[in-house]
VOVOVO-38599 format. One line per field, with one value per residue (C-alpha): residue in three letters; x, y, z. Coordinates in Angstrom, 3 decimals, padded with zeros to 6 digits. Each point is the difference from the previous one (the first is absolute). Example, Ala and Ser with C-alpha at 12.3 -4.5 7.8 and 13.67 -1.06 7.14 Angstrom:
VOVOVO-38599
code <- ala, ser
u <- 012.300, 001.370
v <- -004.500, 003.440
w <- 007.800, -000.660
//
This chain:
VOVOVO-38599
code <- unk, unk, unk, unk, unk, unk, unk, unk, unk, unk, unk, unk, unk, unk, unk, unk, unk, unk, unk, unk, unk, unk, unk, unk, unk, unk, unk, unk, unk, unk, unk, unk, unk, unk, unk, unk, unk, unk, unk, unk, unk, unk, unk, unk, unk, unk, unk, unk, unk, unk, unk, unk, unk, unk, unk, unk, unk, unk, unk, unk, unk, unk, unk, unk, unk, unk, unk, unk, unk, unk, unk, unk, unk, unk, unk, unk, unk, unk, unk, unk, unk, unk, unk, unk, unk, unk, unk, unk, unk, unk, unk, unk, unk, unk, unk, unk, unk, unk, unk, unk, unk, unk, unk, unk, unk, unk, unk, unk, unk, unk, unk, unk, unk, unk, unk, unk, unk, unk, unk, unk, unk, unk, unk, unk, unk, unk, unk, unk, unk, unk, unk, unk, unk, unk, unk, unk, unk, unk, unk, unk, unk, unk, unk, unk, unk, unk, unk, unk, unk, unk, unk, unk, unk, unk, unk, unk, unk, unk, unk, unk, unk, unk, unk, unk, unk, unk, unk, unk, unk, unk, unk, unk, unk, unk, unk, unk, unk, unk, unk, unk, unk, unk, unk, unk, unk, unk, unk, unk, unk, unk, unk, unk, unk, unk, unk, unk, unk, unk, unk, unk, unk, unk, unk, unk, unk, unk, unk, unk, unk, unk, unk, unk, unk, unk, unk, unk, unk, unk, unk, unk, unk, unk, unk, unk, unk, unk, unk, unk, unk, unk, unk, unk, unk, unk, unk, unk, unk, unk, unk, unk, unk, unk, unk, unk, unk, unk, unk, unk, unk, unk, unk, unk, unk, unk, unk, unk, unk, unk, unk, unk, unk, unk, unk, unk, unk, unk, unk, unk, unk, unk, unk, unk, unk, unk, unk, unk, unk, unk, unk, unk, unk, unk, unk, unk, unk, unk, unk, unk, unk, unk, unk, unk, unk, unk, unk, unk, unk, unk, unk, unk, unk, unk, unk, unk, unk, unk, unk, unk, unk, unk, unk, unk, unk, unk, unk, unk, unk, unk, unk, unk, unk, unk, unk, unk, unk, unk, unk, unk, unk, unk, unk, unk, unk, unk, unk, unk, unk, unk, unk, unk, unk, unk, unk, unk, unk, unk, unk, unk, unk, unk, unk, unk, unk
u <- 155.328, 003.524, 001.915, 003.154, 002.330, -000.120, -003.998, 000.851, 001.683, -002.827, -002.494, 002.007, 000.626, -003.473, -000.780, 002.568, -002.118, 002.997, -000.625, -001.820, 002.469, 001.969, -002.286, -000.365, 003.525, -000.573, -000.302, -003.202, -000.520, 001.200, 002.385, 000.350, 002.859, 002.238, -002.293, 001.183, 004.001, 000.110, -002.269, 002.910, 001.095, -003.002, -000.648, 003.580, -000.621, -003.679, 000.275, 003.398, 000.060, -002.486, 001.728, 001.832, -003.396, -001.820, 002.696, 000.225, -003.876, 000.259, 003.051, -001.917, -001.452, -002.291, -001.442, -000.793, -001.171, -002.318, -001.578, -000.475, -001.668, -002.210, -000.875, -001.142, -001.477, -002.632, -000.520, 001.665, 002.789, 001.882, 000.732, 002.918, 001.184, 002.666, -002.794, -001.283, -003.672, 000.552, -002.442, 001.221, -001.963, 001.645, 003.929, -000.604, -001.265, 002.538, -001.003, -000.846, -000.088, 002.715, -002.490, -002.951, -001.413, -002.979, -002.562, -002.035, 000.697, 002.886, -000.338, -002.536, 002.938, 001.401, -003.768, -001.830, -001.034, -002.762, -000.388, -003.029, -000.805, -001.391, -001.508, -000.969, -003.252, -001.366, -003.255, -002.198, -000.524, 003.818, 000.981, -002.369, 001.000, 003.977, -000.948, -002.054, 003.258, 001.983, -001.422, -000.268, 003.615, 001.169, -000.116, 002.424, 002.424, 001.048, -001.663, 002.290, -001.320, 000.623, -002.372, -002.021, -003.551, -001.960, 001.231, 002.919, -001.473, -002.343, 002.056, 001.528, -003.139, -000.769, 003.476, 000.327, -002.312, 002.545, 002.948, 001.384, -000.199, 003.515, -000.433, 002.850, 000.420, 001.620, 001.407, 000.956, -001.714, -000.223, -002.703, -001.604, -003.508, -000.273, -002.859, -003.201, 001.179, 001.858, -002.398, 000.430, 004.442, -000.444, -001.817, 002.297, 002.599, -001.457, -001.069, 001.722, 002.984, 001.168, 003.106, 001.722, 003.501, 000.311, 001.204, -002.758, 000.687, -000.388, -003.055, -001.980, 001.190, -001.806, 002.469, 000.179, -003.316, 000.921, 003.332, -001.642, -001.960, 002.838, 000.173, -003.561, 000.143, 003.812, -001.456, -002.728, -000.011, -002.643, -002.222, -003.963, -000.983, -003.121, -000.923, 002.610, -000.394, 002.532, 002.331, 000.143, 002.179, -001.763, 000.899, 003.889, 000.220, -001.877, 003.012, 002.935, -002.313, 000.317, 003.737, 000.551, -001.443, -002.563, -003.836, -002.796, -003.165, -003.097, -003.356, -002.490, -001.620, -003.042, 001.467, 000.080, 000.291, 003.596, 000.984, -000.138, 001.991, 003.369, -001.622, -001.078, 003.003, 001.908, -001.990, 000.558, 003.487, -000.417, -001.080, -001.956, -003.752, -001.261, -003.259, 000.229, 002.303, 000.074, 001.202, 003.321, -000.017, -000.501, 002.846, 002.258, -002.049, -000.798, -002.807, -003.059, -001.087, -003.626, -002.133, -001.976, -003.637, -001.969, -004.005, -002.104, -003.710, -002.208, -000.356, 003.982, 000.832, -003.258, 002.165, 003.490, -001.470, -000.876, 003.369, 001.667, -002.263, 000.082, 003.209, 000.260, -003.831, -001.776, -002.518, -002.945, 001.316, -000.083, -003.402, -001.458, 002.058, -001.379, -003.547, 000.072, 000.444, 002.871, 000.019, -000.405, 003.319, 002.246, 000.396, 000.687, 002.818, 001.097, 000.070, 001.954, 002.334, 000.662, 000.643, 002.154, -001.858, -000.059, 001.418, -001.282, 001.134, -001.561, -003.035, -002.057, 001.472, 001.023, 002.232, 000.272, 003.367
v <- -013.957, -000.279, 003.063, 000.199, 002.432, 002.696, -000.418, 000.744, 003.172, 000.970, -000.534, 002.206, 002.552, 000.008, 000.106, 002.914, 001.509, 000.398, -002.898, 001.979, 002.591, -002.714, -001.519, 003.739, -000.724, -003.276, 000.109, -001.460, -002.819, -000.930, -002.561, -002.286, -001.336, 003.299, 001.869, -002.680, 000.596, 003.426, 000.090, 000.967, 002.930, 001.484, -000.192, 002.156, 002.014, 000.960, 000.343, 002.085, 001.182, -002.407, -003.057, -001.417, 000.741, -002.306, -002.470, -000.376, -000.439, -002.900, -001.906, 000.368, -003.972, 000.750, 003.057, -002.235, -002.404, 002.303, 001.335, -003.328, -001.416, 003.426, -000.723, -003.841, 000.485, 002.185, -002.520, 002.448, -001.874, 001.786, -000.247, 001.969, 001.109, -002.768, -002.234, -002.917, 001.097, 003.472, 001.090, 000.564, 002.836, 002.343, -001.000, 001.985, 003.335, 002.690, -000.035, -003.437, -000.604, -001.317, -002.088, -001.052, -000.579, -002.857, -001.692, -002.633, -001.984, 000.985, -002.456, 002.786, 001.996, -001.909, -000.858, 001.870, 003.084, 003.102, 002.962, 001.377, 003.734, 002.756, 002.961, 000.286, 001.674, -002.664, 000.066, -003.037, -001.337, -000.140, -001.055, -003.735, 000.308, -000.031, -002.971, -002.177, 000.881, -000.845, -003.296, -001.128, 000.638, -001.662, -003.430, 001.366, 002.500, 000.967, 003.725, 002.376, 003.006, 002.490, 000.512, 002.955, -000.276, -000.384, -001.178, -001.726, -001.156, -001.247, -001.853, -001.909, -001.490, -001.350, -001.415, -001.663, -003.192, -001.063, 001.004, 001.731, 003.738, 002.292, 002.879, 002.567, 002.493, 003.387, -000.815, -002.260, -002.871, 001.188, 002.718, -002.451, -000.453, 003.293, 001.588, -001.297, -002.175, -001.959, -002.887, -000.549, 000.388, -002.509, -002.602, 000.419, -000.735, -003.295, -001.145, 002.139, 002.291, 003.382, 001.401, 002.862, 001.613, 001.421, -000.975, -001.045, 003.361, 002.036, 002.416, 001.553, 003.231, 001.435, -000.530, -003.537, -000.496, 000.834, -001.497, -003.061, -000.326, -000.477, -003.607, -000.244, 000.822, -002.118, -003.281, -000.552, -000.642, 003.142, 002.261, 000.436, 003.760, -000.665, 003.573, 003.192, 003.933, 001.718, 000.284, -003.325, -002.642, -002.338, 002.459, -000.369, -003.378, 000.040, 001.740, -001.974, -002.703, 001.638, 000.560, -003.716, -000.794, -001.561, -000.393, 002.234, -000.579, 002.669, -000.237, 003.376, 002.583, 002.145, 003.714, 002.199, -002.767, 001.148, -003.625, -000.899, 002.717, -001.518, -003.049, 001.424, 002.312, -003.692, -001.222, 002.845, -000.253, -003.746, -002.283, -002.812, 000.200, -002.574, -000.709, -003.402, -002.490, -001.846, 002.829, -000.357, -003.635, 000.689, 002.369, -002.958, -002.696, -001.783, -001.956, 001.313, -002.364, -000.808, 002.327, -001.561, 000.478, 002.513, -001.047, 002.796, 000.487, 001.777, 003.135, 000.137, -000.157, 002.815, 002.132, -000.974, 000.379, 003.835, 000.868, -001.773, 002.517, 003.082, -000.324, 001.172, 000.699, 001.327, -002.298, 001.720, -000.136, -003.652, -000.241, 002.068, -001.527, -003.319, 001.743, -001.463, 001.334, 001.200, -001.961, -003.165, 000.446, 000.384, -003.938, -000.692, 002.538, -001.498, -003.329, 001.698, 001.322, -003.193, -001.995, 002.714, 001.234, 003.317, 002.770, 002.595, 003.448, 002.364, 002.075, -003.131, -000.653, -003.572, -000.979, -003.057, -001.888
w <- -099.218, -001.327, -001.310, -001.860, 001.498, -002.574, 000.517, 003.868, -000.699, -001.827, 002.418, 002.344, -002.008, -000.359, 003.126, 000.804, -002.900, -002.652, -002.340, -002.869, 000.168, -001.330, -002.334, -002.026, -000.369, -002.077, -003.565, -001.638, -000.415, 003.109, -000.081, 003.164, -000.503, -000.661, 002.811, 002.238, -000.974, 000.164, 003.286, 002.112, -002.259, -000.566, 003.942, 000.008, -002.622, 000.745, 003.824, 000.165, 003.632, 001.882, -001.888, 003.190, 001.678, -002.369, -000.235, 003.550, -000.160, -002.311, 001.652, 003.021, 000.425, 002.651, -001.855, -002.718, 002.049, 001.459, -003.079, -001.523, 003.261, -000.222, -003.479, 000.776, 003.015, -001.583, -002.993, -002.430, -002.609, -002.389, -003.323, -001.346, -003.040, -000.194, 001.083, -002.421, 001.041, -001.263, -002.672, -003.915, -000.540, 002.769, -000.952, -003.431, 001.224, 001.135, 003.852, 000.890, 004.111, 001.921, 002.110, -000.212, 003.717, -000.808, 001.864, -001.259, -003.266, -001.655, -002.839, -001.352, -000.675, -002.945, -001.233, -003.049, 001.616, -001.064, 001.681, 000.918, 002.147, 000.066, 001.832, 003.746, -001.341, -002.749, -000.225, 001.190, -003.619, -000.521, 003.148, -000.659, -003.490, 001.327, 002.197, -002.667, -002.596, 002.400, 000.951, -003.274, -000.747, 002.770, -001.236, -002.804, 001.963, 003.469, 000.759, 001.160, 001.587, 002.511, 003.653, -000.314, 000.587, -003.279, -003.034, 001.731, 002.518, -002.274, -002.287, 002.921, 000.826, -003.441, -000.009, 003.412, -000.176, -002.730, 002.677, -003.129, 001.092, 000.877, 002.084, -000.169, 003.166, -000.219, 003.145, 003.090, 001.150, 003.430, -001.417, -002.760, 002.239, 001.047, -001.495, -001.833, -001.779, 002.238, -000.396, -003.700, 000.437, 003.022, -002.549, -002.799, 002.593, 000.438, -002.678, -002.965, 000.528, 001.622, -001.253, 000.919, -000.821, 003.458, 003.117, 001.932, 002.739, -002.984, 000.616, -002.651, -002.020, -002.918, -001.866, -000.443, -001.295, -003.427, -000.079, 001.396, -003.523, -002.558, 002.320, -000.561, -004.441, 000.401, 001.297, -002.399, -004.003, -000.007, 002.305, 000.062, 001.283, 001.297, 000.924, -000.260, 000.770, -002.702, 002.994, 001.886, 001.325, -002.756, -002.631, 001.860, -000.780, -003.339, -000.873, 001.150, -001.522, -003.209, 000.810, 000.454, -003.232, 001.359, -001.056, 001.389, 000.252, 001.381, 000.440, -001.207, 001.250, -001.008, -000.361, 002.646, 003.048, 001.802, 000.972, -003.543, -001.734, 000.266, -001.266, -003.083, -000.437, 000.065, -002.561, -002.332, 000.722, -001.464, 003.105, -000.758, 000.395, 002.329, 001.836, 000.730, 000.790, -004.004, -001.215, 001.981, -000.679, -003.647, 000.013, 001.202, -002.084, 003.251, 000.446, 002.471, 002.832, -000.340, 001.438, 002.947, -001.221, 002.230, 000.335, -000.344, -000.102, -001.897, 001.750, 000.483, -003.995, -000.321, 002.189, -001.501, -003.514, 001.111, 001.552, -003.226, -002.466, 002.278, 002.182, 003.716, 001.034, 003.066, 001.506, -001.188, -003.510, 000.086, 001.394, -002.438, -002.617, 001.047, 000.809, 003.506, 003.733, 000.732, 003.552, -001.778, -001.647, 003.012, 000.733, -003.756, 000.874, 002.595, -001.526, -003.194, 002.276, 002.333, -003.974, -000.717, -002.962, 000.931, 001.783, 002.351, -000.941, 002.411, -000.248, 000.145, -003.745, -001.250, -003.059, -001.550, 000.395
//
């Protein structure tokens, strides 16, 4: 990939991890032209001491050279914030990233773009309800999400058979398929994207996880908050959502469950209710795909028809419900489960979906 020179000295600052210090110095909204005149003086200004260190650095060819051939050699471009390729939505907000280290499709980057997270403890019923929203929006909008196991996780898989799914790290590349889900980062990086505004040596710190969301409410025209404690990294980037100025959207929660509280508070706070994907579609007057019809038999719609009038159930509820054994049930469970009609919740109890 070709880089202009100014683009260069980016990517090494970057990687000498002093870019952003310049970037706080940048007024919003960021300007590419006048970052890219004043890039020596703010380099000067900023770096005071170290400045010949850093200059040297950057003159250095075979430095930059090096980093560059790194970068490639991994599969990892770069688009910076002089680049074409860089996103709208992160030039207007006060701290946008220097760099943003990419692999995968970075065409997704200047596409229509919804967020969609939440907490590493959604429940089961959430977590396939993030997945179905998720899949249904992706025909519409590229999901951006983060890579914790549950509701982001979650909404990465409804996105991905579209290819139109982001995944934003809190750190390096190097680290990105570490962990459990490592399997889900490692198919967005085929077949979606995996962004991150760190140098791919970077190595995780607490820290960035919640300045990693303003990129995650920055990219997108709004933010779905699938599930939320009232102090979480989804309630983090509801905020710079609402910030931004942009939309928010949150699905309920019956009182009293703790990974639903931030949801509601949201809501009170005046997040859009949603619990299904037309009612984001609505909001932006798009039309909804056609549903793909789901064949049922009789014995499944008896036990959806139960779920829909009584909510989450036990097993034995159902049965008696339906006035039939119990054991007979578990297959038409199953089945419910495989179509994706329902959700599992734990203690042998099923919702419906």
């Amino acid at each position: 990939m070709n880089y202009s020179d100014d683009e260069k000295n980016l990517i090494m600052l970057a990687s000498l991890g002093v870019a952003d210090r310049l970037m706080r110095r940048a007024e919003a909204p960021f300007s590419a032209s006048r970052f890219a005149r004043e890039l020596k003086n703010l380099i000067k200004n900023d770096f005071g001491g170290v400045y010949n260190k850093v200059s040297q650095s950057l003159a250095d060819g075979q430095y930059c050279d090096k980093v560059l051939s790194q970068l490639q050699s991994r599969g990892i471009s770069c688009v910076t914030c002089l680049s074409e390729g860089y996103p709208e939505g992160l030039k207007l907000i006060p701290d946008p990233p220097a760099v943003l280290f990419c692999k995968g499709n970075t065409a997704l980057l200047k596409t229509r773009c919804l967020s969609v997270v939440g907490s590493r403890r959604t429940a089961a019923w959430a977590t396939e309800l993030c997945r179905k929203i998720a899949s249904e929006l992706s025909p519409h909008f590229t999901i951006v999400s983060g890579h914790a196991l549950g509701a982001d996780c979650a909404a990465l898989e409804g996105a991905l058979p579209e290819g139109r799914a982001i995944c934003v790290l809190a750190y390096g590349h190097d680290f990105a398929l570490n962990g459990t889900s490592g399997p889900i980062v490692q198919r967005a990086e085929k077949e979606g994207l995996v962004i991150s505004e760190h140098f791919p040596a970077t190595p995780p710190r607490n820290y960035m996880f919640p300045v990693r969301n303003r990129i995650i409410a920055a990219l997108s025209k709004g933010t779905l908050i699938v599930s939320a404690g009232v102090k979480s990294g989804a309630v983090i980037t509801a905020n710079y959502c609402i910030d931004y100025g942009r939309d928010l959207f949150a699905l309920p929660y019956n009182p009293g469950v703790d990974s639903g509280e931030g949801c509601n508070a949201l809501i009170k706070r005046g997040a859009n209710l949603v619990d299904r994907a037309e009612d984001i579609l609505n909001f932006y007057h798009i039309a909804a795909a056609k549903r793909e019809v789901v064949i049922l038999t009789d014995e499944e719609r008896e036990v959806l028809s139960v779920l829909a009038d009584e909510g989450d159930c036990a097993v034995i509820q159902i049965a008696e419900k339906l006035q039939k054994p119990a054991f007979k049930l578990i297959p038409v469970l199953s089945s419910l489960e495989i179509k994706r009609q329902i959700a599992r919740m734990g203690g042998n109890r099923y919702c419906k979906i």
